[in-house]
VEXKOLTOR-702278 format. One record per residue (C-alpha): residue number from 1; residue in three letters; x, y, z. Coordinates in steps of 0.25 Angstrom, whole numbers, plus 2048, in hexadecimal, padded with zeros to 3 digits. Layout:
<num = NUM; residu = ALA; px = X; py = Y; pz = Z>
...
REM end
This chain:
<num = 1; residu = UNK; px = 80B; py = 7D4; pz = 840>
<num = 2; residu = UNK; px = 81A; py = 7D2; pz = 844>
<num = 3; residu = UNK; px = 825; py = 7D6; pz = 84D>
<num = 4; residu = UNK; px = 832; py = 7DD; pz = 84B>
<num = 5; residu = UNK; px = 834; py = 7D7; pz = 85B>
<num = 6; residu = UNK; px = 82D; py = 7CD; pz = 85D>
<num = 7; residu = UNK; px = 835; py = 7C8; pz = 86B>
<num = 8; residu = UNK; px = 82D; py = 7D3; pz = 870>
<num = 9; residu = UNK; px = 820; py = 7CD; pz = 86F>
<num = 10; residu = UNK; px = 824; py = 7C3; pz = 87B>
<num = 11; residu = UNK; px = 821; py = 7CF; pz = 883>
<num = 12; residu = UNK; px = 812; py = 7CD; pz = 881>
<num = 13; residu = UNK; px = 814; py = 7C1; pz = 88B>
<num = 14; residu = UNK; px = 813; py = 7CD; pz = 894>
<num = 15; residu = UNK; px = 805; py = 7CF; pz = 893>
<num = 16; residu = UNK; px = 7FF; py = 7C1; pz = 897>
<num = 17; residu = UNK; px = 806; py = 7C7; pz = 8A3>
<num = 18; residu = UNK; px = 802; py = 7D1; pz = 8A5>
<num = 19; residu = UNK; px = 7F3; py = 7CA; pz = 8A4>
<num = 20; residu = UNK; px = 7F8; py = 7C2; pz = 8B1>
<num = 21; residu = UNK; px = 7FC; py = 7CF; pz = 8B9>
<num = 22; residu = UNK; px = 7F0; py = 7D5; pz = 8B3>
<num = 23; residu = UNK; px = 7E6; py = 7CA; pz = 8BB>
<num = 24; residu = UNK; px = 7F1; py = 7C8; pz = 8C8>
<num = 25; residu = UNK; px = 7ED; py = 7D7; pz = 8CC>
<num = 26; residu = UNK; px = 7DE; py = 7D5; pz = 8C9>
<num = 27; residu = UNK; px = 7DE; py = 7C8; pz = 8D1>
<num = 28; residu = UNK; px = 7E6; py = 7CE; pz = 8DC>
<num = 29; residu = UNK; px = 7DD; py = 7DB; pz = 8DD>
<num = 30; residu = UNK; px = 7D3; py = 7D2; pz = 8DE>
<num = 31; residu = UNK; px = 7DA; py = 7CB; pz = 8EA>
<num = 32; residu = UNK; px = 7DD; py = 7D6; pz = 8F0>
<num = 33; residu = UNK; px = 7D0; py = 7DD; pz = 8F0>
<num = 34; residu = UNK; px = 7C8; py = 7D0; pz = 8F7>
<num = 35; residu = UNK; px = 7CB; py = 7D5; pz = 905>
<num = 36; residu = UNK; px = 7C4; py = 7E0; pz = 903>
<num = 37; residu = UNK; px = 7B8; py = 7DC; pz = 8FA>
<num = 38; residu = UNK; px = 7AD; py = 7DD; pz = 906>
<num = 39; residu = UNK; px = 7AF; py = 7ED; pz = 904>
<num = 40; residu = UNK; px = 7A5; py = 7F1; pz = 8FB>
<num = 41; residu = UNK; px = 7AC; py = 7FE; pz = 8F8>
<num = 42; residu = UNK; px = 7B9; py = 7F5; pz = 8F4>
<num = 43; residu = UNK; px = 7AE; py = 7EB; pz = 8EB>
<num = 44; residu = UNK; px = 7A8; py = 7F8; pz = 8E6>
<num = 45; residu = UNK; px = 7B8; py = 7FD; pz = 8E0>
<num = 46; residu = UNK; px = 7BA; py = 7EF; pz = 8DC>
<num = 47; residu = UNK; px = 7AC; py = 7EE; pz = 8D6>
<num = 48; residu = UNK; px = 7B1; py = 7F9; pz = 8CE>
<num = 49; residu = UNK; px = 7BE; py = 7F7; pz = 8C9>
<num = 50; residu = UNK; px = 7BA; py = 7E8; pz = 8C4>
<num = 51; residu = UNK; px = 7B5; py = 7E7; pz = 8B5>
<num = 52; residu = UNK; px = 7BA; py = 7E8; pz = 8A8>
<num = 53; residu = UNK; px = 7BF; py = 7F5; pz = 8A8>
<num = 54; residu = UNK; px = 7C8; py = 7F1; pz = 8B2>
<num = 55; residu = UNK; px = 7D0; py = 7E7; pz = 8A7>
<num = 56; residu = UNK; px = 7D0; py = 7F1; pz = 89C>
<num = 57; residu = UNK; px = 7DC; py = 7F9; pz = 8A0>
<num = 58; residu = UNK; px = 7E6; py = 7EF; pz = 8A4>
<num = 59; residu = UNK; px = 7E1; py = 7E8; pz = 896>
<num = 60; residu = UNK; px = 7E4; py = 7F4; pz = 88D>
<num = 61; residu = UNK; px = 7F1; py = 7F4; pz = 896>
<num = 62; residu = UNK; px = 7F4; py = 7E6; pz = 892>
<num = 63; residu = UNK; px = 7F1; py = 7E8; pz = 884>
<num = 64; residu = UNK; px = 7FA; py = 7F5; pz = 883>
<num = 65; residu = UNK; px = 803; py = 7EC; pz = 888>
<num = 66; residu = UNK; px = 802; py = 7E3; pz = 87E>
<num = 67; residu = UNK; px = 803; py = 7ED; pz = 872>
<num = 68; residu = UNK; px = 810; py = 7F3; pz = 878>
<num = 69; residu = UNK; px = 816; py = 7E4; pz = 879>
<num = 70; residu = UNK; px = 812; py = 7E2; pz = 86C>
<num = 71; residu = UNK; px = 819; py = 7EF; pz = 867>
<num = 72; residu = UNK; px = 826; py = 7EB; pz = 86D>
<num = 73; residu = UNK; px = 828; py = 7E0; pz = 863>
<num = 74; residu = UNK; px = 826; py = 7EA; pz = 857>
<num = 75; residu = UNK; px = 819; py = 7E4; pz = 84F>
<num = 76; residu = UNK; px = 819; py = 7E7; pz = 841>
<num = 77; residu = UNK; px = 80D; py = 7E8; pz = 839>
<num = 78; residu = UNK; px = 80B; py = 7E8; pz = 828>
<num = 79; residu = UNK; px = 803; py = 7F3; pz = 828>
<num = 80; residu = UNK; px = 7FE; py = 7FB; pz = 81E>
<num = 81; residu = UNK; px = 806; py = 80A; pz = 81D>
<num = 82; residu = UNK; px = 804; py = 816; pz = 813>
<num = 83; residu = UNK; px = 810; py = 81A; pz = 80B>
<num = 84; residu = UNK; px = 818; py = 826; pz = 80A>
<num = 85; residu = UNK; px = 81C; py = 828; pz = 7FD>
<num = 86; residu = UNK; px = 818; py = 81E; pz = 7F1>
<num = 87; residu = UNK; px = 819; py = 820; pz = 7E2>
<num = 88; residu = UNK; px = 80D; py = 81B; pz = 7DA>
<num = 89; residu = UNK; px = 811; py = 819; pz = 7CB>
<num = 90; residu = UNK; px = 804; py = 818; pz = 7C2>
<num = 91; residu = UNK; px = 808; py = 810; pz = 7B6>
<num = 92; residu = UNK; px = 7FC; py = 814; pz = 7AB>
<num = 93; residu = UNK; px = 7F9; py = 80C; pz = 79F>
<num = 94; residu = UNK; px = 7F6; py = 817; pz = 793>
<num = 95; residu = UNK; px = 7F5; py = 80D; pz = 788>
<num = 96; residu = UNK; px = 7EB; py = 810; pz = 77D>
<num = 97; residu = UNK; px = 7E1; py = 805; pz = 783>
<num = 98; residu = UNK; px = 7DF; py = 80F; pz = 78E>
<num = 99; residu = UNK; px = 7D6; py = 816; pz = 786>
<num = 100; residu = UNK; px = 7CC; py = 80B; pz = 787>
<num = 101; residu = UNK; px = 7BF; py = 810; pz = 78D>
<num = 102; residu = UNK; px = 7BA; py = 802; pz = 792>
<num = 103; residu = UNK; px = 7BF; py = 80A; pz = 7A1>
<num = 104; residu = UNK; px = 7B8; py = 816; pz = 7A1>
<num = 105; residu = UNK; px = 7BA; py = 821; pz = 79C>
<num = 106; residu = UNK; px = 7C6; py = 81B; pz = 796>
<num = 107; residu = UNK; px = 7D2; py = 813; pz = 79E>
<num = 108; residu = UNK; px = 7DC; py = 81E; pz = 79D>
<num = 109; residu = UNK; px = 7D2; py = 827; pz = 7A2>
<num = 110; residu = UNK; px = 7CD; py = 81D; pz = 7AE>
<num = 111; residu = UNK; px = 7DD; py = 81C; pz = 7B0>
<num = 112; residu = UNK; px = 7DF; py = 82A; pz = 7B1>
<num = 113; residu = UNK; px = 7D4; py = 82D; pz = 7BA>
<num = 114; residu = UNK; px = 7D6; py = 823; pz = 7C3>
<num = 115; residu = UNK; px = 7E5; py = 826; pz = 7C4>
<num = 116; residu = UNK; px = 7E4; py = 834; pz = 7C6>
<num = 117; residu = UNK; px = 7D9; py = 82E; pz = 7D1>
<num = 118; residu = UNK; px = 7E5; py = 826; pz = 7D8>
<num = 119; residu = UNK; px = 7ED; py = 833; pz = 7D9>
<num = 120; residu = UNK; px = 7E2; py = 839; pz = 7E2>
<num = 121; residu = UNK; px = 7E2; py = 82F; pz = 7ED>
<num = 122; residu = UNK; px = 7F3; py = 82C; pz = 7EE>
<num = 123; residu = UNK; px = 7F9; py = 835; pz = 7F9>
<num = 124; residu = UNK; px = 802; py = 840; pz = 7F4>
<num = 125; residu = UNK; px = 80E; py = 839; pz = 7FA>
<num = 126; residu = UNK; px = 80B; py = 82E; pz = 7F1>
<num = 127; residu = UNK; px = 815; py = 832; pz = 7E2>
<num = 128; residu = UNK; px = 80C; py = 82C; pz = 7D5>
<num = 129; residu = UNK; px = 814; py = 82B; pz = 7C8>
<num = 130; residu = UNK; px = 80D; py = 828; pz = 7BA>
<num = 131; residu = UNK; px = 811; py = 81E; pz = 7AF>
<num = 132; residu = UNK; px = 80A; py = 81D; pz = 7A1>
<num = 133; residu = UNK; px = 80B; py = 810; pz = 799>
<num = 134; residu = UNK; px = 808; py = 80C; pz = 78B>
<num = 135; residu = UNK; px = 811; py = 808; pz = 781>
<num = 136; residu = UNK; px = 81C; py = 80F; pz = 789>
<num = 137; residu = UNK; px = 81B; py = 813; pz = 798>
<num = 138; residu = UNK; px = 81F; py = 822; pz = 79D>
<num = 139; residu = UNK; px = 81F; py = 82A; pz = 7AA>
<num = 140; residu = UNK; px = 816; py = 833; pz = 7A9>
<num = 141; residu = UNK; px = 816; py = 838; pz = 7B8>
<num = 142; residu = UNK; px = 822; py = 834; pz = 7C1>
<num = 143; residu = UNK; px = 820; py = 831; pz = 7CE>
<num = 144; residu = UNK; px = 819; py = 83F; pz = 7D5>
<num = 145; residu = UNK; px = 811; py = 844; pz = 7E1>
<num = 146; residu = UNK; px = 80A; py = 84D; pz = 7D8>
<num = 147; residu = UNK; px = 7FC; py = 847; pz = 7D4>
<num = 148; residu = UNK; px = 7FB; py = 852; pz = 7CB>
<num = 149; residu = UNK; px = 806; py = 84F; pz = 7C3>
<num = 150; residu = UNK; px = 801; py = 841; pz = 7C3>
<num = 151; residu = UNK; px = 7F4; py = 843; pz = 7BE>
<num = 152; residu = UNK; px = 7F8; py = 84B; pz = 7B3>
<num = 153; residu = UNK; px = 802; py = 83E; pz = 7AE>
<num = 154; residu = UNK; px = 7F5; py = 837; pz = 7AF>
<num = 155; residu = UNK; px = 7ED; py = 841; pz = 7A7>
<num = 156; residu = UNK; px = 7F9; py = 840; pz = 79B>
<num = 157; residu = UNK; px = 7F6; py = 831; pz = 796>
<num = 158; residu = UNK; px = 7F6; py = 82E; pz = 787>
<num = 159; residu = UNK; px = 7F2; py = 820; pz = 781>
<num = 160; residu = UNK; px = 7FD; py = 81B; pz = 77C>
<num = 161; residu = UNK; px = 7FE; py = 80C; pz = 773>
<num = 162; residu = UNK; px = 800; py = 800; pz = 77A>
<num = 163; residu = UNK; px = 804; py = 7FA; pz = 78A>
<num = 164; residu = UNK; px = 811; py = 7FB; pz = 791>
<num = 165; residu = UNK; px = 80C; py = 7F5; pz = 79D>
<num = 166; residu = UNK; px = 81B; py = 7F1; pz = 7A1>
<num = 167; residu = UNK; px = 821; py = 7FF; pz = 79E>
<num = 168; residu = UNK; px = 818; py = 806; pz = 7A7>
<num = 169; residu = UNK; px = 81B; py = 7FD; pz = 7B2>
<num = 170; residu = UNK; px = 82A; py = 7FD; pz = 7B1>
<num = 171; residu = UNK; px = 829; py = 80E; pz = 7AE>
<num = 172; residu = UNK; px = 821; py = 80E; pz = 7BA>
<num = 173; residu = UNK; px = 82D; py = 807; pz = 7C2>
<num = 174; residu = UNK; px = 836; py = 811; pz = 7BD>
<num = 175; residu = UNK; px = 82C; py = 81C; pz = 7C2>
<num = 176; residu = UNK; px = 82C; py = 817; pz = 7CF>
<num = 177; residu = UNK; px = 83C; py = 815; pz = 7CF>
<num = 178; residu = UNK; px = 842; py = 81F; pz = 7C7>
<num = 179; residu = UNK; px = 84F; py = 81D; pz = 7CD>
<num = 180; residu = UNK; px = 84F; py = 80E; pz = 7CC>
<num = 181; residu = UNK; px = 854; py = 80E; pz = 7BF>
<num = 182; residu = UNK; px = 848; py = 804; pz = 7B8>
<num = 183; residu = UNK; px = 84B; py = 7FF; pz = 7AB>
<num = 184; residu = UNK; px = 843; py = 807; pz = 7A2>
<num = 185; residu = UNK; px = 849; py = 800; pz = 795>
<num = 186; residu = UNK; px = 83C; py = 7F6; pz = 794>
<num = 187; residu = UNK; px = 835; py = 804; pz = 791>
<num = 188; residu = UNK; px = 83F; py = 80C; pz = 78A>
<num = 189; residu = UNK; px = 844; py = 801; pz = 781>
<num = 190; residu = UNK; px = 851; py = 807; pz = 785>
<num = 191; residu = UNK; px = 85C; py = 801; pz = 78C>
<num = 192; residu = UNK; px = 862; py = 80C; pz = 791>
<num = 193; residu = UNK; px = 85D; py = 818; pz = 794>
<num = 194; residu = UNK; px = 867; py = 825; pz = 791>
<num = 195; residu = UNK; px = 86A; py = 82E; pz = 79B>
<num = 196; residu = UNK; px = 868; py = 83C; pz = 79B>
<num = 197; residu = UNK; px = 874; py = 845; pz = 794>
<num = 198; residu = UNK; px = 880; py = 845; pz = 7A1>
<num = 199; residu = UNK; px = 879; py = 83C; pz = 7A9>
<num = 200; residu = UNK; px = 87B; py = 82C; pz = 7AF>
<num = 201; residu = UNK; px = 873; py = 821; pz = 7A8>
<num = 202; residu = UNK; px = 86B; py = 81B; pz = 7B3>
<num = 203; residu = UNK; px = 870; py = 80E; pz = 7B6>
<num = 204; residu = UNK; px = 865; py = 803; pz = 7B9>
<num = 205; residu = UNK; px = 864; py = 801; pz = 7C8>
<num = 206; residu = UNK; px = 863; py = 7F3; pz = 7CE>
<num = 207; residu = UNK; px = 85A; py = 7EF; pz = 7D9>
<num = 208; residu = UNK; px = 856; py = 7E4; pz = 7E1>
<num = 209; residu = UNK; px = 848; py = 7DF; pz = 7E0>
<num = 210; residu = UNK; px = 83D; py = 7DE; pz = 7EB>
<num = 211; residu = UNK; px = 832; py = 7D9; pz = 7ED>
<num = 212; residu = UNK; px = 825; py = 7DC; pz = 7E4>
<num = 213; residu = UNK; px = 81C; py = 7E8; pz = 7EA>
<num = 214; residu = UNK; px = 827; py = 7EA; pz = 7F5>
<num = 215; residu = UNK; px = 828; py = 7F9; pz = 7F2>
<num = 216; residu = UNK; px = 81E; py = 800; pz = 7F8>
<num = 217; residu = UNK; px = 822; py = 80E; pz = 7F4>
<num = 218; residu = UNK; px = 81C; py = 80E; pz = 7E5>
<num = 219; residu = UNK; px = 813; py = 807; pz = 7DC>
<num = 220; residu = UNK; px = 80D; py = 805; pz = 7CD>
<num = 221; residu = UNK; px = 7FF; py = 806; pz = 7C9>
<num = 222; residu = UNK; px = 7FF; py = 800; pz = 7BC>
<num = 223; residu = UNK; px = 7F2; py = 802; pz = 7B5>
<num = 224; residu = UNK; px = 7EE; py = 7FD; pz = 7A7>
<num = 225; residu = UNK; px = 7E5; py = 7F8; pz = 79E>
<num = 226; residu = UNK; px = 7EC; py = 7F0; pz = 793>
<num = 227; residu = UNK; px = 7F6; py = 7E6; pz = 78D>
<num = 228; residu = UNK; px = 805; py = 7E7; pz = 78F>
<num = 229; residu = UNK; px = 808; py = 7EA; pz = 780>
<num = 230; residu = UNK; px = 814; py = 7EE; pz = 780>
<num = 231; residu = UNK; px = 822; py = 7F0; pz = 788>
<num = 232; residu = UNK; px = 828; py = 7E7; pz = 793>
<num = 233; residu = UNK; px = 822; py = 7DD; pz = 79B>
<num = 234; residu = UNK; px = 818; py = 7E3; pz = 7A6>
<num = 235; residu = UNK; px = 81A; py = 7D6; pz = 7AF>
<num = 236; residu = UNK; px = 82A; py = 7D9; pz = 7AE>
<num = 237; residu = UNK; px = 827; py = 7E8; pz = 7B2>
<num = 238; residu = UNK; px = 81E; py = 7E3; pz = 7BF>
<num = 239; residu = UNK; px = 82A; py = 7DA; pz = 7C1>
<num = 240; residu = UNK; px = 831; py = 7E8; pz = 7C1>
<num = 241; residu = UNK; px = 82A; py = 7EF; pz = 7CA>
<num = 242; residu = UNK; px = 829; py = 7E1; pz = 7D4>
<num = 243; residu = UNK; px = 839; py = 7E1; pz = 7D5>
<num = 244; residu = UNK; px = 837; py = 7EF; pz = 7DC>
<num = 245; residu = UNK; px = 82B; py = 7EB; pz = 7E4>
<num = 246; residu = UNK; px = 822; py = 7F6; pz = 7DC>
<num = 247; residu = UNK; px = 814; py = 7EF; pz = 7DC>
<num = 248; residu = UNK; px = 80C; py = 7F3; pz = 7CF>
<num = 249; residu = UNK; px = 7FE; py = 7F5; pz = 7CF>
<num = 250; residu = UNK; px = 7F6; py = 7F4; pz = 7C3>
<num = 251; residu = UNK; px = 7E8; py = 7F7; pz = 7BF>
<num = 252; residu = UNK; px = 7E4; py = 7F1; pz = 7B3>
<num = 253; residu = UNK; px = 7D6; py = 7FB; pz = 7AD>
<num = 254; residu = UNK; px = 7CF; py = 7F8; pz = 7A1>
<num = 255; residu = UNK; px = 7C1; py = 7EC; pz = 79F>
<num = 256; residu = UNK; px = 7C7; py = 7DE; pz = 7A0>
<num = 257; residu = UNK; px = 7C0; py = 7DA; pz = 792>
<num = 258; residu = UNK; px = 7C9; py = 7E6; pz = 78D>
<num = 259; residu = UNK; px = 7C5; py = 7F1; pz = 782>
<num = 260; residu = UNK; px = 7C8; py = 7F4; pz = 774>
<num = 261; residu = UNK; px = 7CE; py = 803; pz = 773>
<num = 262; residu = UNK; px = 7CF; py = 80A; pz = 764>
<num = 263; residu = UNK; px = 7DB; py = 814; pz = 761>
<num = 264; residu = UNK; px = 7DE; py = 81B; pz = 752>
<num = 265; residu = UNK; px = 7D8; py = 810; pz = 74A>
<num = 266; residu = UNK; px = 7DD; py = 803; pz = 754>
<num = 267; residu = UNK; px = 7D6; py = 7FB; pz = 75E>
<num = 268; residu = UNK; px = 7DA; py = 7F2; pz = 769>
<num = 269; residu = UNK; px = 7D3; py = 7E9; pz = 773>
<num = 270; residu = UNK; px = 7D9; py = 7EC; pz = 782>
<num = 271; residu = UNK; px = 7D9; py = 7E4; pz = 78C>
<num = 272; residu = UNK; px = 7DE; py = 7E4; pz = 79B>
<num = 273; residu = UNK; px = 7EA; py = 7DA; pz = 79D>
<num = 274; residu = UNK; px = 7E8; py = 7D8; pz = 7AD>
<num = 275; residu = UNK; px = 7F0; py = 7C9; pz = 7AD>
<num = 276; residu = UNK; px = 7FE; py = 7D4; pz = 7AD>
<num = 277; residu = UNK; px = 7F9; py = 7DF; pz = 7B5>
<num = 278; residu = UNK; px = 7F5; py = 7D3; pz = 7BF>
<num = 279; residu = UNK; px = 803; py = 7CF; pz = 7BF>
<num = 280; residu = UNK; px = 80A; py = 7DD; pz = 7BD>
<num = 281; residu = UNK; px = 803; py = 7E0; pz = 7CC>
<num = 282; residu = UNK; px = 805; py = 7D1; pz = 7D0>
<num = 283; residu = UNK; px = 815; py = 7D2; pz = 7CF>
<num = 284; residu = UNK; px = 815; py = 7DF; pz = 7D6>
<num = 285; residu = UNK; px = 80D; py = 7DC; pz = 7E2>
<num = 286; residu = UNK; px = 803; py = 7E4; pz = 7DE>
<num = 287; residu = UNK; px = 7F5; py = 7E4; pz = 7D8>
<num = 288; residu = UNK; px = 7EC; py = 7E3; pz = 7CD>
<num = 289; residu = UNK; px = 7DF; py = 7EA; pz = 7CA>
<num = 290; residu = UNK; px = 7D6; py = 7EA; pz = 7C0>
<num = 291; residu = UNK; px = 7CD; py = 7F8; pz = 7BB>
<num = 292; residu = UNK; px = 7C3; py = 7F5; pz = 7B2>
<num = 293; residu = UNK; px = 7BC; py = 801; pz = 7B3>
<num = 294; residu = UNK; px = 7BF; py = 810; pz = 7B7>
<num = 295; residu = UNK; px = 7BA; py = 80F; pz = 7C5>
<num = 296; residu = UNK; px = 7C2; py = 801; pz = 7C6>
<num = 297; residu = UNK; px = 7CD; py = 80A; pz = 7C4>
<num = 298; residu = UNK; px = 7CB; py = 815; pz = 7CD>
<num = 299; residu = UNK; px = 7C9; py = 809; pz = 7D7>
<num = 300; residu = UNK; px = 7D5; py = 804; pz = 7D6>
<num = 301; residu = UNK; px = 7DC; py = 811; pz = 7D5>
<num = 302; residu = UNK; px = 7D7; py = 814; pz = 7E2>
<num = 303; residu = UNK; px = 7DB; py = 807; pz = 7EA>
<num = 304; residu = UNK; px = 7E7; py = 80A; pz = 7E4>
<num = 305; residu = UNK; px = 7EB; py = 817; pz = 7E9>
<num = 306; residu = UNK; px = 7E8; py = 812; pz = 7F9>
<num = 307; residu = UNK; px = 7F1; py = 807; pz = 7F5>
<num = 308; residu = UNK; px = 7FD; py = 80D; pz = 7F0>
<num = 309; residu = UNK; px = 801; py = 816; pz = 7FC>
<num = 310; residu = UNK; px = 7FE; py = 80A; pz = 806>
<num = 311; residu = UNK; px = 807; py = 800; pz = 80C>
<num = 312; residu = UNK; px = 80A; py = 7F4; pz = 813>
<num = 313; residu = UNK; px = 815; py = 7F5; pz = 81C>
<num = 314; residu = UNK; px = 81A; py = 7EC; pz = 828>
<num = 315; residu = UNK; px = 81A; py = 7F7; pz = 833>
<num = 316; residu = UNK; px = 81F; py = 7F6; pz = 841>
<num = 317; residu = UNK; px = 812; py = 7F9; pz = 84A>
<num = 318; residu = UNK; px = 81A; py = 7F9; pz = 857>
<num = 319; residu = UNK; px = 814; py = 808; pz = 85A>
<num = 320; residu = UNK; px = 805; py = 803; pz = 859>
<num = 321; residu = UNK; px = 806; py = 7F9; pz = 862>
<num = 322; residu = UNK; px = 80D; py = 803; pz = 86C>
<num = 323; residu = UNK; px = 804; py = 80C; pz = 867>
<num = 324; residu = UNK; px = 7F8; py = 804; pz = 86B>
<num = 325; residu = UNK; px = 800; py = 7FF; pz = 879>
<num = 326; residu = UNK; px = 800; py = 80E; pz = 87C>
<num = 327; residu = UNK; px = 7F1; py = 810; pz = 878>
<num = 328; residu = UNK; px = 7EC; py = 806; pz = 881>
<num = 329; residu = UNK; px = 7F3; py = 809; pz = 88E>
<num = 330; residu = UNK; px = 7EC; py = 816; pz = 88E>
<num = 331; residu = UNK; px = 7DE; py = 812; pz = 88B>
<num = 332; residu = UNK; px = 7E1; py = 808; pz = 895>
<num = 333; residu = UNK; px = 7E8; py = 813; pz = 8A0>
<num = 334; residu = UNK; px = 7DB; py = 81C; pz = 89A>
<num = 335; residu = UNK; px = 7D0; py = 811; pz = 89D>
<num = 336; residu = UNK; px = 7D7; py = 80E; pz = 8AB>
<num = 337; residu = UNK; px = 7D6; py = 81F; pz = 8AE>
<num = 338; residu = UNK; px = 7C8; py = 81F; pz = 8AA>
<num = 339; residu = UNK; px = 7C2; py = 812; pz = 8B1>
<num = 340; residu = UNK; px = 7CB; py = 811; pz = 8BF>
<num = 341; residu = UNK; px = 7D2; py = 81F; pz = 8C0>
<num = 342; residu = UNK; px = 7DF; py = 81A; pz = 8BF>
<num = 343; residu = UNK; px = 7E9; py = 813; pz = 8B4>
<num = 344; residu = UNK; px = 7E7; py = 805; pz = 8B6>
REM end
């Protein structure tokens, strides 16, 4: 915990005072009740007020106190804080080693399941978009509230040859930030994109880099199964998404050992390269997590989807602590009315 005042705190010298004016009344009560200590009606109302309910008010006093000092110097707190409004981009891999049936049924159908699963537990004010990637990377849902629309993206894979791990992640950035202006010739093989008939060519927009995982207002879930195989680097497109704070989750799905897949007279051996999705979540700021099996995947899913729409924020709790101040001067006021009719 820190203070925005922290000056403030020399107030709390206040309360060892307090203490010592607390214990002068006691003993001077005292004092002047001796005089009279032969009278047993007196002894019988003395009798009565001495104990430990006698203390407990002026202590909830004091410690109201206390909390209220405390709040003057404006304590802040990193407490954990849902989000208003996030966007979820989940990069897919729809290569042909998705048909691999070592997760069950099959991992694109594992995928499928457990990403529509996902969509179930995010809040409605939570927008999801939807990247697939093979050997080329399109949107197939931008970024929506509606989980209708984005379970129908996900119900339209098709299996298509080879992995473009690294076109997925930097299509998923341009998802995120369609105004940003991302370079999108790594994907296109284009330098320059044309412009519509009449309109502008958009000019690539500069930024300034910040610190990985800093934006809290979006995030990737990379899941795959295989080998980069073609297109650009994936650990330059994680350092993409680091330069604008964006952590990349990934989810690596498929038996360590691998599988050997058969398609129109062609077979492979498919194995899980977890060594870059490691490193892809590593750079970011994020995480890694390994899905060996259907349920594995639902698992993770499902962590996952409390995890998105959470975060940790320094927040001035100021207002507890007066909050509390104010909470315990009436139970003390409350106890006092109960036990001596009268406050204090």
């Amino acid at each position: 915990m820190s203070f925005l005042w922290p000056t403030m705190l020399w107030s709390l010298l206040l309360v060892p005072g307090l203490v010592l004016l607390y214990l002068w009344l006691l003993s001077r009560r005292k004092k002047v009740a001796l005089p009279y200590a032969q009278l047993a009606l007196v002894k019988e109302a003395m009798a009565k007020g001495v104990g430990w309910r006698r203390h407990v008010p002026p202590a909830l006093l004091l410690l109201a106190i206390t909390a209220m000092l405390v709040a003057t110097a404006r304590p802040t707190a990193v407490i954990t804080l849902p989000l208003a409004e996030q966007t979820i981009i989940l990069a897919m891999d729809v290569s042909g080693s998705m048909r691999a049936t070592d997760v069950q049924p099959s991992r694109l159908e594992a995928m499928q399941a457990a990403g529509k699963a996902f969509l179930t537990d995010l809040p409605r004010s939570v927008r999801v978009g939807v990247v697939s990637f093979a050997g080329t990377a399109a949107i197939v849902q931008p970024p929506t509230f509606s989980r209708e629309d984005v379970v129908a993206a996900i119900d339209r894979f098709q299996l298509q040859r080879a992995t473009a791990i690294g076109s997925g992640l930097i299509l998923s950035l341009a998802a995120m930030f369609p105004d940003a202006g991302i370079d999108l010739s790594q994907i296109t093989g284009q330098r320059n994109m044309p412009a519509p008939l009449g309109a502008e060519p958009k000019a690539q927009k500069e930024f300034t880099p910040v610190e990985p995982g800093s934006y809290a207002s979006g995030a990737i879930i990379l899941l795959t199964d295989g080998q980069r195989t073609t297109g650009p680097d994936p650990i330059e497109a994680a350092q993409m998404a680091a330069q604008r704070g964006v952590k990349v989750y990934t989810v690596g799905i498929g038996t360590k050992e691998g599988d050997t897949i058969g398609f129109e007279g062609w077979t492979m051996r498919v194995r899980l390269d977890e060594d870059t999705l490691k490193q892809i979540a590593q750079i970011t700021r994020a995480e890694y997590f390994y899905a060996g099996t259907a349920e594995d995947l639902k698992k993770v899913y499902e962590g996952l989807s409390s995890r998105m729409v959470m975060e940790k924020k320094e927040t001035e709790v100021s207002g507890l602590f007066a909050a509390l101040g104010a909470l315990l001067t009436l139970l003390a006021a409350g106890l006092s009315i109960v036990w001596f009719n009268r406050v204090m």
